[in-house]
OpenMM code with the backbone's topology and positions (N, CA, C; nanometers):
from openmm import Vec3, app, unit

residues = "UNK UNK UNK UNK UNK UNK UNK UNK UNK UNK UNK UNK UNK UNK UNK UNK UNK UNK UNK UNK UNK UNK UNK UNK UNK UNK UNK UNK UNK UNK UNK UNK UNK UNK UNK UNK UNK UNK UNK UNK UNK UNK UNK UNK UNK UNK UNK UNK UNK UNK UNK UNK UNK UNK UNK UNK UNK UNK UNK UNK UNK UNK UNK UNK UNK".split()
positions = [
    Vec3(2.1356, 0.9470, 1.3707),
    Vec3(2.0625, 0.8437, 1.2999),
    Vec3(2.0751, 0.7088, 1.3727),
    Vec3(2.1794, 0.6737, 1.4012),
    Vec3(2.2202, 0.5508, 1.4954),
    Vec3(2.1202, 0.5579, 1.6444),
    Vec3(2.1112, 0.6473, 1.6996),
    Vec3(1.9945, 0.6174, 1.7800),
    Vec3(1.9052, 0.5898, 1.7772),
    Vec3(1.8519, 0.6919, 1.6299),
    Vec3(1.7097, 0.6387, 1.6168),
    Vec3(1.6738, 0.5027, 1.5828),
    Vec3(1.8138, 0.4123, 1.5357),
    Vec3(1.7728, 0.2501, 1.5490),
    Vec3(1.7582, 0.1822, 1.6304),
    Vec3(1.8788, 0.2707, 1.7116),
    Vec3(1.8738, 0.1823, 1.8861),
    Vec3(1.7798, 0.1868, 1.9584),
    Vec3(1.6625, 0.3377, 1.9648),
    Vec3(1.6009, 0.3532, 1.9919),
    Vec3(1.4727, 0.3523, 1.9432),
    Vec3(1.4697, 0.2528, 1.8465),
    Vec3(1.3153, 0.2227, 1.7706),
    Vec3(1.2574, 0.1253, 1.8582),
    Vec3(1.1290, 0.0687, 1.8454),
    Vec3(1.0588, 0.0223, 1.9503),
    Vec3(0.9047, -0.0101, 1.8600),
    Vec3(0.8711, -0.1641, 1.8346),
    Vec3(0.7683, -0.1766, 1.7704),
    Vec3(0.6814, -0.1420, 1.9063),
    Vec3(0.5621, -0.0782, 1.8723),
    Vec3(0.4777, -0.0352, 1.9291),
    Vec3(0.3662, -0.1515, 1.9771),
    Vec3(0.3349, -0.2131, 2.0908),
    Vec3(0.2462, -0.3380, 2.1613),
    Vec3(0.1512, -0.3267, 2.0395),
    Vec3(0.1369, -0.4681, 1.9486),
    Vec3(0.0014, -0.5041, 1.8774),
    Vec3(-0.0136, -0.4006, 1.7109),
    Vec3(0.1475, -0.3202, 1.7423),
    Vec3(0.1935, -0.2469, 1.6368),
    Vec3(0.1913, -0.2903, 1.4845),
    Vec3(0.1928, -0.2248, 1.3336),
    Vec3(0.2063, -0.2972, 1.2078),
    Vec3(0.3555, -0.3414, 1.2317),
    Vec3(0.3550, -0.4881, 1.2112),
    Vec3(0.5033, -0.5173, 1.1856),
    Vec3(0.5434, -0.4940, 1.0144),
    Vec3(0.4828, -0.4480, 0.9046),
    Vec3(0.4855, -0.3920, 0.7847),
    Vec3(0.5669, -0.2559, 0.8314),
    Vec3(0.4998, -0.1741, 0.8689),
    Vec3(0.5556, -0.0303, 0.9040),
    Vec3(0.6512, -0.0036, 1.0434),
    Vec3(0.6519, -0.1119, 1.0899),
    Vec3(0.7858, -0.0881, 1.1698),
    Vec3(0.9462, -0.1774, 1.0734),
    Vec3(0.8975, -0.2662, 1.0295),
    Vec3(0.9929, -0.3442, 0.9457),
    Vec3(1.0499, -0.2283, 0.8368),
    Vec3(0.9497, -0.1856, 0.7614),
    Vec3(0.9803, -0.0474, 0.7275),
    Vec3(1.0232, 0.0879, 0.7499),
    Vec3(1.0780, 0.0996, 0.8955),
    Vec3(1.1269, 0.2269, 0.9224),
    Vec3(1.2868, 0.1679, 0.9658),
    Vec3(1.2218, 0.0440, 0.9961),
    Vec3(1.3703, -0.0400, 1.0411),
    Vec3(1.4673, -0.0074, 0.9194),
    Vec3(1.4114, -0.1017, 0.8459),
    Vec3(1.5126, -0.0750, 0.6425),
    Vec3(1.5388, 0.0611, 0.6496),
    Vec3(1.4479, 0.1399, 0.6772),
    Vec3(1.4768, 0.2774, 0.6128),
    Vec3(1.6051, 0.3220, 0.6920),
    Vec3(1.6337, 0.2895, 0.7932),
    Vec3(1.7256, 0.3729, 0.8966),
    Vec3(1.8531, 0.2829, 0.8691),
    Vec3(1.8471, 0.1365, 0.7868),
    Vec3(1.9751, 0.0512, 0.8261),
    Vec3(2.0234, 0.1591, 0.6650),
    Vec3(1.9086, 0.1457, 0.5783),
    Vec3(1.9698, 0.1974, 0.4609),
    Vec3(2.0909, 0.3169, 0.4850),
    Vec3(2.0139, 0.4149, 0.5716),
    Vec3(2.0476, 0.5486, 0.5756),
    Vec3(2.1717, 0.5345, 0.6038),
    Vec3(2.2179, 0.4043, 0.7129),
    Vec3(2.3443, 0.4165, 0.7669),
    Vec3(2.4725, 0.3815, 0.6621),
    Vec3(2.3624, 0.2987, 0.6120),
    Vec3(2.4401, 0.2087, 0.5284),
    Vec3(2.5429, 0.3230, 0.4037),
    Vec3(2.3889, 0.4040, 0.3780),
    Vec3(2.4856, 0.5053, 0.2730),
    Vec3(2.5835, 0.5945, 0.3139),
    Vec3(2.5996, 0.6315, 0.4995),
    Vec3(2.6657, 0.6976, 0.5342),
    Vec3(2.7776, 0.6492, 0.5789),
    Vec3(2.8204, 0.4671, 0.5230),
    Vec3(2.9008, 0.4397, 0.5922),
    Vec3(2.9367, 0.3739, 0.7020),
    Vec3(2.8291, 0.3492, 0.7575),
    Vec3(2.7892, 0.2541, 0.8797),
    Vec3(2.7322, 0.1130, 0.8722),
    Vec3(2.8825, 0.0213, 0.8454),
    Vec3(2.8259, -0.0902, 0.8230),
    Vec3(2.7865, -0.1760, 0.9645),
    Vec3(2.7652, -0.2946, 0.9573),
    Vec3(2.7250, -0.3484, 1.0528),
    Vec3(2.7169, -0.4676, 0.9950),
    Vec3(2.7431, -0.6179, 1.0876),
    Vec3(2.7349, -0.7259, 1.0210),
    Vec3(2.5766, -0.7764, 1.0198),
    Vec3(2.5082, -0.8739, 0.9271),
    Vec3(2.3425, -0.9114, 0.9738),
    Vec3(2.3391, -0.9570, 1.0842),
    Vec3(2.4596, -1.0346, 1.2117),
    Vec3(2.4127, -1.0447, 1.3082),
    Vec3(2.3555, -0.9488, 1.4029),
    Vec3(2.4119, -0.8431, 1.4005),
    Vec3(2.3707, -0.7458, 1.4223),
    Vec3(2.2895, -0.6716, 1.4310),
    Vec3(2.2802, -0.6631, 1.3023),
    Vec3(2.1210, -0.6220, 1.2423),
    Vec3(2.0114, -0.6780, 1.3062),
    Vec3(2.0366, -0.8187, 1.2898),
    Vec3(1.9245, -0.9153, 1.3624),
    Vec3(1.8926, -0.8513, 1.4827),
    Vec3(1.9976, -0.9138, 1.5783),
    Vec3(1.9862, -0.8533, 1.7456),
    Vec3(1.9262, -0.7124, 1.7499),
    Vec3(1.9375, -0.6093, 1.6706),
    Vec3(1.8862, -0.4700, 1.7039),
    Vec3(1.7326, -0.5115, 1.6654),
    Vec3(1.6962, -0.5870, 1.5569),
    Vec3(1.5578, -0.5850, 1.5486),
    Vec3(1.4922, -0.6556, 1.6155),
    Vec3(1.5522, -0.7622, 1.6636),
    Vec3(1.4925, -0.8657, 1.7593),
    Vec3(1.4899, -0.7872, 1.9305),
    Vec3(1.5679, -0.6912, 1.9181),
    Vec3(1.5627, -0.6454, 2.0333),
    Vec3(1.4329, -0.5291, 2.0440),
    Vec3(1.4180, -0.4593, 1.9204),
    Vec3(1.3205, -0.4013, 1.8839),
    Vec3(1.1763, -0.3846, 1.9419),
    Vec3(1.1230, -0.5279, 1.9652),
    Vec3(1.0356, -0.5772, 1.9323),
    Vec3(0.9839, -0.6049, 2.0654),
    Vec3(0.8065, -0.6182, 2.0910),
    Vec3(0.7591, -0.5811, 2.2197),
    Vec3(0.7695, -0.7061, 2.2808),
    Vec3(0.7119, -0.6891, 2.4040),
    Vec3(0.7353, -0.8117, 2.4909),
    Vec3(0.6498, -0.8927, 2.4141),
    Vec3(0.5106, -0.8837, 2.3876),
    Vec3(0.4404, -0.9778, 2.3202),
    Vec3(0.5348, -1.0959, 2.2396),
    Vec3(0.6356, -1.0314, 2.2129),
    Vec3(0.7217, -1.1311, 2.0669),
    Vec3(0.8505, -1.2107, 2.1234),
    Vec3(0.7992, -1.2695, 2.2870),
    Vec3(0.9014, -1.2513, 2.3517),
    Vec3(0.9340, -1.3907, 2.3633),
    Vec3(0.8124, -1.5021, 2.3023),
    Vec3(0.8637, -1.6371, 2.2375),
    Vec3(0.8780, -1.6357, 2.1120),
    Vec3(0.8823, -1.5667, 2.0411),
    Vec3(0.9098, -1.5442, 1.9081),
    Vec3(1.0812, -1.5409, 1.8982),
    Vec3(1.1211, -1.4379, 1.9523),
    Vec3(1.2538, -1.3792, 2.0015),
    Vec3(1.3376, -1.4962, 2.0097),
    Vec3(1.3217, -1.5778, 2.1518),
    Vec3(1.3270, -1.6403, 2.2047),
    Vec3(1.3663, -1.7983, 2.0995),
    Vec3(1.2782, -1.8120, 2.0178),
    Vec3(1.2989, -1.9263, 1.9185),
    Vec3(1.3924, -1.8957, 1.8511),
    Vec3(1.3699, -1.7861, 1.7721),
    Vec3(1.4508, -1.7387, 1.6696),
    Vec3(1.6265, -1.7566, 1.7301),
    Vec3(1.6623, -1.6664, 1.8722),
    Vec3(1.7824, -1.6508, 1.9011),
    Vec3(1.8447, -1.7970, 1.9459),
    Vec3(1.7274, -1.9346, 1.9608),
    Vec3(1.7563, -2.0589, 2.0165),
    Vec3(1.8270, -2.1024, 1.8812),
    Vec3(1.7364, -2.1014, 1.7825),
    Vec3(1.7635, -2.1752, 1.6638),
    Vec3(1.8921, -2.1360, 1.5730),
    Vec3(1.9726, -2.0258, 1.6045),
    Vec3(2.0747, -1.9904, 1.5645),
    Vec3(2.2155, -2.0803, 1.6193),
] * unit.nanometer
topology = app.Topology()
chain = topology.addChain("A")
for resn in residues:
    res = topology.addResidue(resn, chain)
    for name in ("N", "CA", "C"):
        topology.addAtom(name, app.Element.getBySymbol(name[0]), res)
């Protein structure tokens, strides 16, 4: 299950609804199995997620922290 987060990947020009949504679904899964993780974390895996397109998006977000 842990891969499949590491290895999720919004798809170029992709729904960010239904990738945001498979995202939750997989932190849940871990979550019930025990696999916590802090939200920084969380963040960075989804921000890492995410296509080049979002790559000043990213970019702001990880400045402004």
């Amino acid at each position: 299950m842990i891969c499949h987060l590491y290895y999720l990947w919004m798809k170029e020009f992709g729904s960010v609804t239904a990738h945001l949504s498979v995202y939750e679904s997989l932190i849940v899964l871990l979550s019930s199995q025990g696999m916590e993780a802090g939200e920084e974390l969380h963040a960075l895996i989804l921000m890492s997620s995410l296509p080049p397109s979002w790559k000043k998006f990213v970019t702001t977000v990880c400045n402004a922290s």
